[in-house]
N, C-alpha and C positions, 0 to 999 in steps of 0.2 A: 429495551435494549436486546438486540438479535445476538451481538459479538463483543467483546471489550476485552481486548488483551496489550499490554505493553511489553513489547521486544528489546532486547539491546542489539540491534544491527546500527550499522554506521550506514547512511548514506553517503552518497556521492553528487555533486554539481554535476552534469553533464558536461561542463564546462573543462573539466579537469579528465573525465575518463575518458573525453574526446582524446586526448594523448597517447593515453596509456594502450599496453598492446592490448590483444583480444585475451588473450589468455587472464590477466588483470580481473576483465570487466567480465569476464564469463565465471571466473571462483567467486567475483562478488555477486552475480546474479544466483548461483546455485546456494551459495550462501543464503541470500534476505530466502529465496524460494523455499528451502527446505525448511529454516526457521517459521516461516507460515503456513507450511502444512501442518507441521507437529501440531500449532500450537488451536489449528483449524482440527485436525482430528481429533485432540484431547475433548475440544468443547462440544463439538458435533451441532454447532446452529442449526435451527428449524428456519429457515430463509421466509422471510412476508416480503410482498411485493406491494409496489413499488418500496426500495428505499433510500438512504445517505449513508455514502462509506464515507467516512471521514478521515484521511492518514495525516496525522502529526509526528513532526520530525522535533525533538528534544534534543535542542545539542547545546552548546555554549555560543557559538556566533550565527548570524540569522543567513537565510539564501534570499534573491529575489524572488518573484511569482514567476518568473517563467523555469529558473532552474530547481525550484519549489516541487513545482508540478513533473520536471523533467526526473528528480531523483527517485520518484515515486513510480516511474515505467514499470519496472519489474517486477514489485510489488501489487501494482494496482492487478499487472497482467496476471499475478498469481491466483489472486484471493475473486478477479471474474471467472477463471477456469475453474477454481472449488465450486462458486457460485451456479456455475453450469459446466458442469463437465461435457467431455467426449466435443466440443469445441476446439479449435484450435488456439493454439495460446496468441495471445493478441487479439483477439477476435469478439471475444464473450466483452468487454469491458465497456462495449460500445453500447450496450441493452439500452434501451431508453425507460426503462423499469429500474436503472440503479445510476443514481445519483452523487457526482464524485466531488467530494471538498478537500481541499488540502492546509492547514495549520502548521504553526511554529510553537512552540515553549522554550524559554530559557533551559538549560538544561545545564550537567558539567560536560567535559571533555569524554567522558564517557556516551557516546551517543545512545537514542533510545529511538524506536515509532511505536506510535501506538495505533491502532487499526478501532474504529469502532463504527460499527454497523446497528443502525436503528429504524424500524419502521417510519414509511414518510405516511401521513393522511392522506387519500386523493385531492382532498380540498383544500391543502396546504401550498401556498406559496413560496 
């Protein structure tokens, strides 16, 4: 295991921020963002390549797979710029060396994600 940290950020549907003004979605992306630095500099990962990030959203009611993968934008785009700094943000997440899965848990009303990053084998499927 490279990373393993659980968060209390709330995500969002894209479905729902689509409405909302910019101002809205931009305190929640500084938000999930800054809570993933802190929690990325506390532990200081040593990065192996290639590998699988895996981000789980912990909430009380589930999303489908496309709003799944949608609420995890800001997130994903954070933790590939730790991954490879001096990148542009959006950019780094595309590596074909890191492998992105996305998960659900029951959770309460209190939302949670967890981020966990682990060595893939080259021989692995």
């Amino acid at each position: 295991m490279i990373f393993d940290v659980t968060l209390p950020l709330q995500t969002y549907s894209p479905n729902v921020t689509f409405s909302k003004h910019w101002t809205f979605r931009k305190k929640v992306s500084d938000k999930q963002k800054k809570y993933i630095w802190f929690a990325w500099k506390k532990e200081k990962p040593e990065m192996r390549f290639p590998c699988i990030i895996t981000l789980t959203r912990i909430a009380s009611r589930d999303l489908d797979s496309d709003n799944l993968a949608g609420c995890f934008k800001n997130i994903r785009d954070q933790i590939a710029s730790l991954i490879f700094p001096g990148l542009p943000m959006g950019q780094a997440d595309d590596d074909p060396r890191l492998e992105w899965r996305y998960r659900q848990e029951k959770g309460t009303r209190n939302q949670q994600i967890r981020i966990t990053i682990e060595g893939r084998d080259e021989n692995e499927d």
